[in-house]
TORLUM-776024 format. One record per residue (C-alpha): residue in three letters; x, y, z; residue number from 0. Coordinates in steps of 0.5 Angstrom, whole numbers. Layout:
TORLUM-776024
- Ala,X,Y,Z,NUM
...
end
This chain:
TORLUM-776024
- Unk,-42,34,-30,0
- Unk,-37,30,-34,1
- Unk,-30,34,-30,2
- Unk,-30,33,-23,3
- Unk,-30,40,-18,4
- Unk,-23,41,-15,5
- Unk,-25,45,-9,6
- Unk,-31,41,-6,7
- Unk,-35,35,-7,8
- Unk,-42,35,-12,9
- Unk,-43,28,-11,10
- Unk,-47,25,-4,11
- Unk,-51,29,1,12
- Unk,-46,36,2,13
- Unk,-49,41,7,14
- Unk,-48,49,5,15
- Unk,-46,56,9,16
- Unk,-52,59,5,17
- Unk,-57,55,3,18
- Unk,-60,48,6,19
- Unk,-57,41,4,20
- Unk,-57,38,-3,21
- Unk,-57,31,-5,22
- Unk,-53,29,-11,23
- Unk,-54,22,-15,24
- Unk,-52,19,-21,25
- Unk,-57,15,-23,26
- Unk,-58,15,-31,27
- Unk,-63,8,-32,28
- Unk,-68,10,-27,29
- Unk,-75,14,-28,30
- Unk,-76,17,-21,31
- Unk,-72,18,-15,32
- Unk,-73,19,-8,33
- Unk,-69,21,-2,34
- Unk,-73,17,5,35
- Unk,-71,21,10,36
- Unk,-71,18,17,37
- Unk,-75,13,14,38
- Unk,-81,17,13,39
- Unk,-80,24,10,40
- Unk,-80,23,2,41
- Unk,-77,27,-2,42
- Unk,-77,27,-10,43
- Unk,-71,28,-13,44
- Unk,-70,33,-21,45
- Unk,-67,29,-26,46
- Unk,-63,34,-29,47
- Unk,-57,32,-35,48
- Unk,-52,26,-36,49
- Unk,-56,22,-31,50
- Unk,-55,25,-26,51
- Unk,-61,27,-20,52
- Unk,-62,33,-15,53
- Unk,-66,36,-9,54
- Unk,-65,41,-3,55
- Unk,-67,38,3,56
- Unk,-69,43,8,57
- Unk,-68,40,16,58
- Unk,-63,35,15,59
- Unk,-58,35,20,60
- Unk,-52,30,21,61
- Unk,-54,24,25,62
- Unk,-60,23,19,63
- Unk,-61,17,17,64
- Unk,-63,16,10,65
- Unk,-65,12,3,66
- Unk,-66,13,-3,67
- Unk,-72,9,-7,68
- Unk,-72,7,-15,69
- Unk,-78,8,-18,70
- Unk,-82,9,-13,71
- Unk,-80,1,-10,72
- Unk,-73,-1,-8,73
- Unk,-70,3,-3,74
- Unk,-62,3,-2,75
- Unk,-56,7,1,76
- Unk,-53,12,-2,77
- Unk,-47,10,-8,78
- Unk,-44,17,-4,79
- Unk,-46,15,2,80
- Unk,-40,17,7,81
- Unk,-43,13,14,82
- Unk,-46,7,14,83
- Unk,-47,7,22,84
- Unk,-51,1,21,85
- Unk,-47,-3,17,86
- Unk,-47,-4,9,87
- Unk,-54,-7,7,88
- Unk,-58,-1,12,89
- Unk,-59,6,12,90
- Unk,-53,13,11,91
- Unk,-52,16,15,92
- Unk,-52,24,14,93
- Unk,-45,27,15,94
- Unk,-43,34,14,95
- Unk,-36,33,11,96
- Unk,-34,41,13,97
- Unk,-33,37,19,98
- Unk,-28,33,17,99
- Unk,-24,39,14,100
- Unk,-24,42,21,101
- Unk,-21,36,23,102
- Unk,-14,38,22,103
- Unk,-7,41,23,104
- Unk,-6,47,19,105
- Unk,2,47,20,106
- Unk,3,41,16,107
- Unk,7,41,10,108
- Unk,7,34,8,109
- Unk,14,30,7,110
- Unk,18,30,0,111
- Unk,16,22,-4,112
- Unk,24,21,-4,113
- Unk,24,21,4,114
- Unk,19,16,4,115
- Unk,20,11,10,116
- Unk,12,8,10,117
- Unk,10,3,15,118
- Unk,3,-2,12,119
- Unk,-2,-3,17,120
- Unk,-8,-6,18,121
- Unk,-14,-3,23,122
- Unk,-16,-8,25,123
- Unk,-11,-13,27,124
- Unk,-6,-8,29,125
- Unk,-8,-6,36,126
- Unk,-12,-11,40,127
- Unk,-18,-5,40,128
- Unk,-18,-5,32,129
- Unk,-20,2,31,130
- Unk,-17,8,29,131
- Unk,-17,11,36,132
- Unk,-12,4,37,133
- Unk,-7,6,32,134
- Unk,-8,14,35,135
- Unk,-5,10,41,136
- Unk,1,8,38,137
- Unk,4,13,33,138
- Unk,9,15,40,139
- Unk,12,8,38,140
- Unk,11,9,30,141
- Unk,15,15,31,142
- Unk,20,12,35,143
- Unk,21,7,31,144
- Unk,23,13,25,145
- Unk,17,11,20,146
- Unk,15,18,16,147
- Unk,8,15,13,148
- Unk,3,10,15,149
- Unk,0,6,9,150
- Unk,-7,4,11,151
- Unk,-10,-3,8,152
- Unk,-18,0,5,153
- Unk,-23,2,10,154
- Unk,-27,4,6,155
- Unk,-35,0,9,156
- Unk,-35,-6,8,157
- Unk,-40,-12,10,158
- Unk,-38,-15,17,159
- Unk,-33,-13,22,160
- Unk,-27,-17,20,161
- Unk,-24,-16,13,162
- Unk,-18,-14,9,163
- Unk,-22,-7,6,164
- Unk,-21,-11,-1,165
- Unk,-28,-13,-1,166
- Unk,-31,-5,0,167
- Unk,-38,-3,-3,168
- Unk,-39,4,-2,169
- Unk,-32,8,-4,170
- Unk,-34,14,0,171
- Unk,-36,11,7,172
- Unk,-30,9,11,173
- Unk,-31,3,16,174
- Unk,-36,3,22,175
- Unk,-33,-1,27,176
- Unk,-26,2,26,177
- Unk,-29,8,28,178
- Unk,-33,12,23,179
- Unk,-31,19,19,180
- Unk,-30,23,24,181
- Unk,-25,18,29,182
- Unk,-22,17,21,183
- Unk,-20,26,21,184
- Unk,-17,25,28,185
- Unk,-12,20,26,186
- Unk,-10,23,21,187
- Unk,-9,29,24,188
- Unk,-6,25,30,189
- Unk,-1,24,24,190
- Unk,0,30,22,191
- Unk,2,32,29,192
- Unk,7,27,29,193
- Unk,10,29,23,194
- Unk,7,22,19,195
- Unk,4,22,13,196
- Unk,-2,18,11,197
- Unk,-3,13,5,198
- Unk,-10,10,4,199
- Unk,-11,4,-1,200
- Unk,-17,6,-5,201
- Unk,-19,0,-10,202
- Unk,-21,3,-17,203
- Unk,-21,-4,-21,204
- Unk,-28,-8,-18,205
- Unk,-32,-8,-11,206
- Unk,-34,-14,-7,207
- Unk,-39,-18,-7,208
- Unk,-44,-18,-1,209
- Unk,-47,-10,-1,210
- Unk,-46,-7,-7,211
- Unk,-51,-5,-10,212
- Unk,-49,1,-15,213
- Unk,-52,-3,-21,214
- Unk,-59,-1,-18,215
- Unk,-57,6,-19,216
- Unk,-53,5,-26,217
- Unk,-48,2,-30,218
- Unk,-43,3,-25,219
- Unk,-39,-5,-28,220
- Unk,-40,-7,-34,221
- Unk,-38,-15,-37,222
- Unk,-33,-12,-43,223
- Unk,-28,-15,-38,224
- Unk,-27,-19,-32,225
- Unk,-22,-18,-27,226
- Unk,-21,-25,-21,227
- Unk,-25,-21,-16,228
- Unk,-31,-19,-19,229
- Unk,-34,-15,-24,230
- Unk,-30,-10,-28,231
- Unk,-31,-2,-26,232
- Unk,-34,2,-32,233
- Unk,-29,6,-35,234
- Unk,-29,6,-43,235
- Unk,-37,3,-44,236
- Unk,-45,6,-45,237
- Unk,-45,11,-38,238
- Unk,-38,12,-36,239
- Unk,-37,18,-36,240
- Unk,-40,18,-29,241
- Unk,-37,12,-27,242
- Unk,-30,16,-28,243
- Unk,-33,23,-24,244
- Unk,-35,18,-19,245
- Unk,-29,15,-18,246
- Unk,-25,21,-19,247
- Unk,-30,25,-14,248
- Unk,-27,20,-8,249
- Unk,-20,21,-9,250
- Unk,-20,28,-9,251
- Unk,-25,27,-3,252
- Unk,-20,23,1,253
- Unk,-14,28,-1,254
- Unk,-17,35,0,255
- Unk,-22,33,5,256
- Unk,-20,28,10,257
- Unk,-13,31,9,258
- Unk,-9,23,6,259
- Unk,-3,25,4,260
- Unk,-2,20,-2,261
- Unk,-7,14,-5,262
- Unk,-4,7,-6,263
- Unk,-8,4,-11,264
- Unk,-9,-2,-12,265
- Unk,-7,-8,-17,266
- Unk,-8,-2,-23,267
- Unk,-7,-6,-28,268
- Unk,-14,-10,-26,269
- Unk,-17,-2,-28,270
- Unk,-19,-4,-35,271
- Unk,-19,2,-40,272
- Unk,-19,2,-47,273
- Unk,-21,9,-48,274
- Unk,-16,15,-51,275
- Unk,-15,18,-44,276
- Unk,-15,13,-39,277
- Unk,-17,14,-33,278
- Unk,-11,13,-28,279
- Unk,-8,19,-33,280
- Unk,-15,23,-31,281
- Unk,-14,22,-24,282
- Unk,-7,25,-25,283
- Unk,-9,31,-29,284
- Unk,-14,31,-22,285
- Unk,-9,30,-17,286
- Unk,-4,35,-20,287
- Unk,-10,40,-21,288
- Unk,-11,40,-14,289
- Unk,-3,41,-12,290
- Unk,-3,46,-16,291
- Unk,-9,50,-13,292
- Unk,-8,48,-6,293
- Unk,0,49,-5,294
- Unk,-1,41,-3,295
- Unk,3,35,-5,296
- Unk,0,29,-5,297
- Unk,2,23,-9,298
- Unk,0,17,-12,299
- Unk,2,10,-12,300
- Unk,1,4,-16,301
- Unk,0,-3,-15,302
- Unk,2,-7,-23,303
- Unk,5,-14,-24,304
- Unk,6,-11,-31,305
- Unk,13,-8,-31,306
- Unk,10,-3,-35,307
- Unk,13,4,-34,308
- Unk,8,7,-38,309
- Unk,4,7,-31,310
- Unk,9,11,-27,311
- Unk,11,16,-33,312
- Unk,10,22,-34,313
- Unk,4,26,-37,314
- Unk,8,29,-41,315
- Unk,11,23,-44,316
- Unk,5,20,-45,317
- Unk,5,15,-39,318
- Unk,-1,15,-34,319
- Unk,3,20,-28,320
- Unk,4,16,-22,321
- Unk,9,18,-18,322
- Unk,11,11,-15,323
- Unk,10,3,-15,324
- Unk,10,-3,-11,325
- Unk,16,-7,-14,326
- Unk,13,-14,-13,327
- Unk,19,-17,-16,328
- Unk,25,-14,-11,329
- Unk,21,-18,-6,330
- Unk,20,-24,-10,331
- Unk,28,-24,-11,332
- Unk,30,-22,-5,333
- Unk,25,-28,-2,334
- Unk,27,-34,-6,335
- Unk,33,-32,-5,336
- Unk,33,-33,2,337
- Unk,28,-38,3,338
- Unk,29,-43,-3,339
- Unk,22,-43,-5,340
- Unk,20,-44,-12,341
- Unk,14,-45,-13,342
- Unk,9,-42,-16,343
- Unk,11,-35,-19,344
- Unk,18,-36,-15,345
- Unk,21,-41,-20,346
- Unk,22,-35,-24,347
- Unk,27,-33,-18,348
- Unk,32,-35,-13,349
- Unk,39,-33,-17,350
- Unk,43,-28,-14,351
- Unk,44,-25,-20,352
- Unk,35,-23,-19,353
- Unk,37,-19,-14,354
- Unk,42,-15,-17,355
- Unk,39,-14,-23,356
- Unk,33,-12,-19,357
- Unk,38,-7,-15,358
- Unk,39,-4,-21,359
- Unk,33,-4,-25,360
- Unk,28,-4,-21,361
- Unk,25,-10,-26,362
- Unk,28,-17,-26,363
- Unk,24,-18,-33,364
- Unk,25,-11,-36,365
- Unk,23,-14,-43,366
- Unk,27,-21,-42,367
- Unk,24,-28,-43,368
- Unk,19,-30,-35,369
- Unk,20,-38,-36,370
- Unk,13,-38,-31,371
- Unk,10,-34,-35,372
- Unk,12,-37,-42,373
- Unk,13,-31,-46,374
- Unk,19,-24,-46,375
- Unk,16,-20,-41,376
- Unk,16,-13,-38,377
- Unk,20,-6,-40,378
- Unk,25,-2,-40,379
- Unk,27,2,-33,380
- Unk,33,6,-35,381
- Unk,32,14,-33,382
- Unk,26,11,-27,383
- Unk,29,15,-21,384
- Unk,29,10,-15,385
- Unk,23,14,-12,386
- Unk,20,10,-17,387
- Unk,20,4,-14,388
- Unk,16,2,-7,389
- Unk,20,-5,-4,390
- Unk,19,-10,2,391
- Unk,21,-15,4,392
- Unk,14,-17,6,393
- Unk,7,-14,6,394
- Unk,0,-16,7,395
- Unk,-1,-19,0,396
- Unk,6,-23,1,397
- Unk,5,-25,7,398
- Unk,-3,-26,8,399
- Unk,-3,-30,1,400
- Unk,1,-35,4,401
- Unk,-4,-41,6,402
- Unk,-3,-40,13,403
- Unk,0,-33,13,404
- Unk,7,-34,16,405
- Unk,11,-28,15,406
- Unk,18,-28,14,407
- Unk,21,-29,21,408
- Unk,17,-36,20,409
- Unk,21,-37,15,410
- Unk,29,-36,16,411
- Unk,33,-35,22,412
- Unk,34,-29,25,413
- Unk,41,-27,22,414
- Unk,38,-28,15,415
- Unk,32,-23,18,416
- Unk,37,-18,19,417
- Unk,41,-19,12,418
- Unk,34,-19,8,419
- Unk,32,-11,12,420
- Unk,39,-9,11,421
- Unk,38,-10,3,422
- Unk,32,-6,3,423
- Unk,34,0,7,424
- Unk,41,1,3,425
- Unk,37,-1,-3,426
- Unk,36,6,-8,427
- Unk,28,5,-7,428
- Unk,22,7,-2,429
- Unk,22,3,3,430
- Unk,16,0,7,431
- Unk,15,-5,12,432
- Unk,9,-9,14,433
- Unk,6,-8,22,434
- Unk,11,-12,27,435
- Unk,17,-14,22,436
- Unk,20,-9,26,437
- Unk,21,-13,32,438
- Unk,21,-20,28,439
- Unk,14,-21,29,440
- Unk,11,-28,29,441
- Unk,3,-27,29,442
- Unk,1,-30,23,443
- Unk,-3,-25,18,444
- Unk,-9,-29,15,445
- Unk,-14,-28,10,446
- Unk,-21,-27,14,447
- Unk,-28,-25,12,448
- Unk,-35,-23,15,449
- Unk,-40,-23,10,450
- Unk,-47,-25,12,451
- Unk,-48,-29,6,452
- Unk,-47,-36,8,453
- Unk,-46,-39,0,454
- Unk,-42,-33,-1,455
- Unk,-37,-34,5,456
- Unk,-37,-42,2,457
- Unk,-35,-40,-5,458
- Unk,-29,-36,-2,459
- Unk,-27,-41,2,460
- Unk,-27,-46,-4,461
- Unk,-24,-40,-7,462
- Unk,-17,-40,-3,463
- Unk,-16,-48,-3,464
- Unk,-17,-47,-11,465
- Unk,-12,-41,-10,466
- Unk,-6,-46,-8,467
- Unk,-5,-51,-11,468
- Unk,0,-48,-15,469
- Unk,4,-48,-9,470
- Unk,1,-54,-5,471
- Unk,-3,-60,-6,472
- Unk,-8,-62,-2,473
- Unk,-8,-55,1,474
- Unk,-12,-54,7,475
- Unk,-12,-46,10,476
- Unk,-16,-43,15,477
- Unk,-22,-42,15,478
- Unk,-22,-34,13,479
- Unk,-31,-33,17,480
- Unk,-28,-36,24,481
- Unk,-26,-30,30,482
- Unk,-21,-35,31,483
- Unk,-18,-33,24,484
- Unk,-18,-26,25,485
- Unk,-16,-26,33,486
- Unk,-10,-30,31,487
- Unk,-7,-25,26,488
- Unk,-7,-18,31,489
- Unk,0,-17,32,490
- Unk,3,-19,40,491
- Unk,5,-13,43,492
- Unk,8,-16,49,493
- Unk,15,-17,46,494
- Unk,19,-13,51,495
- Unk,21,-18,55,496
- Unk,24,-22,48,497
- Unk,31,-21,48,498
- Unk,31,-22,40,499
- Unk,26,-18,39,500
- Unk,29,-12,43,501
- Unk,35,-13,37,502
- Unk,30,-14,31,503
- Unk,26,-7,34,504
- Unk,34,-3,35,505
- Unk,36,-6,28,506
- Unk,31,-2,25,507
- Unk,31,3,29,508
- Unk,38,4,26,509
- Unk,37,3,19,510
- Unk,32,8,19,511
- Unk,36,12,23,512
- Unk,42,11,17,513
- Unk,37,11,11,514
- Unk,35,19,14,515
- Unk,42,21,15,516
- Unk,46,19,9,517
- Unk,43,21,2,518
- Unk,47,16,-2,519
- Unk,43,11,1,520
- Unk,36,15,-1,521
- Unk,32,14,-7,522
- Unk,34,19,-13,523
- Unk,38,18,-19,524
- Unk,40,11,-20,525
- Unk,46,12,-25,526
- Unk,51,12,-20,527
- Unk,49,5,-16,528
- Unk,51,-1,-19,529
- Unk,50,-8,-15,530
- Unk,54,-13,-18,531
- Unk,55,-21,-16,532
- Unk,63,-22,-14,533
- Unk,62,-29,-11,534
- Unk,57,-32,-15,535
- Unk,51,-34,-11,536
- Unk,53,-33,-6,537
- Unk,56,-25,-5,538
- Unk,53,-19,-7,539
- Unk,57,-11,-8,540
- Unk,52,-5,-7,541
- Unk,56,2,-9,542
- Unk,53,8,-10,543
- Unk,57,15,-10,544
- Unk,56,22,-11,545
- Unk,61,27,-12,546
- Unk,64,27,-5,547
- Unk,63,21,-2,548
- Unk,62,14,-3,549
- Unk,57,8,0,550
- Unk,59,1,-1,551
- Unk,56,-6,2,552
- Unk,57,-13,1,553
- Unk,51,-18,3,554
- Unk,54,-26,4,555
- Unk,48,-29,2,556
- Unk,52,-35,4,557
- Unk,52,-41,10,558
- Unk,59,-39,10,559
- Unk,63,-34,14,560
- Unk,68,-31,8,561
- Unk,75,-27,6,562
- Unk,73,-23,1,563
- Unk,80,-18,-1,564
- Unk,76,-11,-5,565
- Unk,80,-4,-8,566
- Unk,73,-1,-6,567
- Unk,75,1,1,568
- Unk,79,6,2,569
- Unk,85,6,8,570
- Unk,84,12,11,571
- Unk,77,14,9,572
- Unk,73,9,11,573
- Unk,68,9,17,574
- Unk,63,2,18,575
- Unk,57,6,19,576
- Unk,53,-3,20,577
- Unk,55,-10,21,578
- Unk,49,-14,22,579
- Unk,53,-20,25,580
- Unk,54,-15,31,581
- Unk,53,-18,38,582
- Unk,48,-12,40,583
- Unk,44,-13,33,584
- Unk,44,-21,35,585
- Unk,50,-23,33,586
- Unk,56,-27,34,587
- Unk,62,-21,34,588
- Unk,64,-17,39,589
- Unk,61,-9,37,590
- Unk,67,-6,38,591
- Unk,70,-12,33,592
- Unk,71,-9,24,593
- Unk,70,-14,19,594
- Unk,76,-9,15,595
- Unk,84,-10,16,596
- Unk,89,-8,11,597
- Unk,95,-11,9,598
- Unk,99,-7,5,599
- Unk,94,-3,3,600
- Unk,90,-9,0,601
- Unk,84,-9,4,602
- Unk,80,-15,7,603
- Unk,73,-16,9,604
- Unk,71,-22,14,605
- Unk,63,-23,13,606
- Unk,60,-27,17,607
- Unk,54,-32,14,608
- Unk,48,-29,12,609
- Unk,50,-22,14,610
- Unk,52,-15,11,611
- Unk,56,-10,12,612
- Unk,56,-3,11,613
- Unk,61,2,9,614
- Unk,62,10,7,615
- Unk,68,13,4,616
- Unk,70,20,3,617
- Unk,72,22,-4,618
- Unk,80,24,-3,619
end
């Protein structure tokens, strides 16, 4: 049992076209296990190799509840278990995922990585409802908008109904107040009928606190390593070889059977693996192997704050094959830049020059010396294709770990907003919004939390006072258990009748519309882009050609209306393609109005403050 099965799930209940239910759990310490079902019938368990526990269960049928007794004394839910009905601490319940696999649309094709344009959401903020049947209800919008995937924060179960998804317990099990596994299948078919892809974030480095009781089944952590949420997930110790089945096994059952186009995981560099084959470079062989059998063409996506490309290197190239990363410091240069901010991790920014060399390398520090991190830091990036790279100017982590989550519209003025949206949809990255930015939204996206651990809920509020003080003394956040702290964070979707939000929305509208349209705007070969400082600290040129045509942007990060004279610009070629200074994107210039004149052949741009302008070229 030391590969996982490509073609069908081993592990948790699975129901069979020719033979009864069988039950699979890997449980190498234990001397006896049982399966309580509908807590009366008791049935043993055979132990069987590499710690691993098997039985027929004759009868069982979904809408079973079942636990599973150690030792003929403590009984627990199942480490597999794919519903947790009643929440995490009570018993499974049985679920025939060829149910699941019904649930889909057999007409999609899945969308290539390069044309990637993702949206981050979260379940139970996003609609006031809070479940997936809520968010079904919105993809008429989320498709007008223009997105093409949906990045969905864990839903895996979870204590309580008020969580980011960070503190999931049961990998396989996907969250009951959002709806359970099956309302989860219909979403995901809804998305695919609308021609949206679905990202799930999965956690890989550690699981939460309140519910897990893997390690009454086994080794499943081990205490080699630490990681600042918990205990380290058992990839290199005594037993781990099912410790990586098991969570190579719940990948490859959100891709083959839930249908997930693609998995963000999370803080990969948290994954501690000293073993030859790391398990992120196991998981790959897994993904591709399934590609390559299915026809399918899933993706992984990983969050590091390394910038070590050897995570997003092929197999090939002795990298652990991950087809893209979050580029969290695109967002720190862009964000310090246009808020001044320097606390913390941001002191290591806040230049233009951060911002450019981002542009052009994805990575600030690529191996230069990081004065907050008081050490050279980070690798080369040279030959990385831009789809590598996944930008943001803001996202669940950069705006629900501010004390009191505010997100960027908070922060910067509205013309500021629309410079900072048009950096990331010229850039040569996949870009990804974070729910509500579109139309410049204002609600907060707080941390919250339900755990029914009293001492718990106090160790993690304590714990987010602590988390600031780099960045503010005398911090007082919200309290993370209160309703209120959740309620305040579900998105306001009453913004129709706000003229400014309006703007915002037909803003991103646009760029979407011109990121689709023009390949030179999209991710690919980055050896033909190059961003530049040609007023410094305040103005920024992005160009990008192929052989045909050529885009060119200038970005004034200045509190300035300027004169800029440039022989990039093309007298009889050059078409504006955006002006974010337009009246009809909020602006103060009439539409109608070209920043570009000429004199002489000299070309002269006039470029209001905080604003970008876009053009295309045709090569004569």
């Amino acid at each position: 049992m030391n590969s996982a099965l490509i073609s069908r799930r081993s592990l948790g209940i699975n129901f069979h076209s020719d033979a009864p239910p069988t039950i699979l759990v890997w449980a190498p310490l234990a001397r006896k296990l049982s399966a309580i079902i509908n807590s009366k019938a008791e049935v043993a368990l055979q132990k069987m190799h590499y710690g691993y526990w098997q039985a027929s269960l004759p009868g069982l049928k979904p809408g079973d509840r079942y636990m599973l007794q150690i030792n003929g004394k403590e009984s627990f839910p199942d480490p597999a278990s794919l519903h947790q009905p009643e929440g995490v601490h009570k018993a499974s319940g049985v679920i025939d995922l060829r149910e699941i696999k019904n649930i889909h649309y057999e007409n999609w094709k899945g969308i290539d990585k390069k044309d990637l344009i993702i949206y981050e959401l979260h379940v139970g903020t996003f609609t006031s409802e809070g479940t997936f049947s809520g968010v079904v209800n919105k993809l008429n919008y989320l498709k007008q908008l223009g997105i093409n995937a949906i990045k969905i924060m864990p839903v895996s179960a979870y204590p309580g109904n008020r969580n980011w998804g960070y503190d999931g317990v049961f990998p396989f099990a996907t969250q009951n107040s959002y709806g359970g596994p099956l309302e989860f299948a219909k979403l995901i078919k809804a998305c695919h009928e609308k021609g949206l892809a679905v990202i799930l974030d999965v956690v890989y480095n550690h699981l939460g606190p309140e519910g897990n009781y893997l390690n009454a089944f086994g080794p499943y952590f081990t205490d080699k390593y630490k990681t600042p949420w918990g205990k380290a997930i058992n990839f290199d110790d005594e037993w781990c070889d099912g410790v990586r089945h098991y969570f190579i096994e719940n990948a490859l059952m959100w891709l083959r059977d839930f249908r997930i186009d693609g998995l963000r995981l999370d803080a990969v560099h948290a994954i501690k693996d000293f073993s030859p084959r790391h398990f992120l470079k196991e998981l790959s062989e897994h993904l591709q192997k399934l590609n390559r059998e299915t026809g399918t063409n899933h993706f992984l996506i990983g969050e590091c704050d390394l910038n070590d490309t050897r995570f997003i290197n092929p197999l090939n190239k002795d990298g652990y094959g991950l087809d893209s990363q979050w580029c969290d410091e695109w967002h720190h240069a862009l964000h310090a830049l246009v808020t001044g901010e320097s606390n913390g991790y941001y002191s290591d920014f806040g230049k233009l020059y951060h911002l450019t060399k981002s542009f052009n390398h994805g990575y600030v520090y690529n191996g230069n010396y990081s004065g907050y991190r008081k050490k050279l830091f980070g690798t080369s990036t040279i030959g990385q294709p831009g789809e590598k790279f996944v930008i943001f100017t803001q996202n669940h982590d950069q705006v629900g770990n501010r004390m009191l989550g505010e997100r960027l519209s908070n922060l910067v003025d509205f013309e500021a907003l629309k410079l900072a949206a048009g950096a990331m949809f010229i850039s040569p990255f996949i870009p990804m919004i974070f729910m509500g930015e579109e139309y410049a939204g204002d609600t907060p996206f707080l941390y919250f939390i339900s755990h029914g651990d009293e001492h718990l809920v106090e160790q993690v509020r304590k714990g987010r006072k602590r988390e600031f003080r780099d960045f503010m003394k005398n911090a007082s956040p919200p309290d993370p258990f209160a309703v209120e702290t959740f309620e305040k964070s579900k998105l306001k979707w009453d913004f129709r009748d706000d003229k400014q939000k309006g703007q915002m929305l037909a803003f991103y509208k646009k760029c979407i519309q011109l990121k689709k349209e023009y390949s030179l705007l999209k991710p690919g070969d980055r050896d033909n882009a190059n961003a530049q400082e040609i007023i410094k600290d305040r103005v920024m040129l992005y160009t990008r050609y192929n052989a045909e045509k050529k885009i060119a942007a200038f970005l004034n990060f200045s509190e300035q209306s300027l004169r800029i004279e440039t022989d990039e610009l093309s007298q009889t070629q050059t078409e504006l393609l955006l002006y974010t200074s337009h009246k009809k994107w909020g602006g103060n210039i009439p539409d109608k109005e070209n920043p570009l004149s000429y004199s002489q052949d000299n070309a002269t741009i006039r470029i209001e403050k905080k604003s970008m302008v876009l053009f295309i070229i045709e090569k004569k």
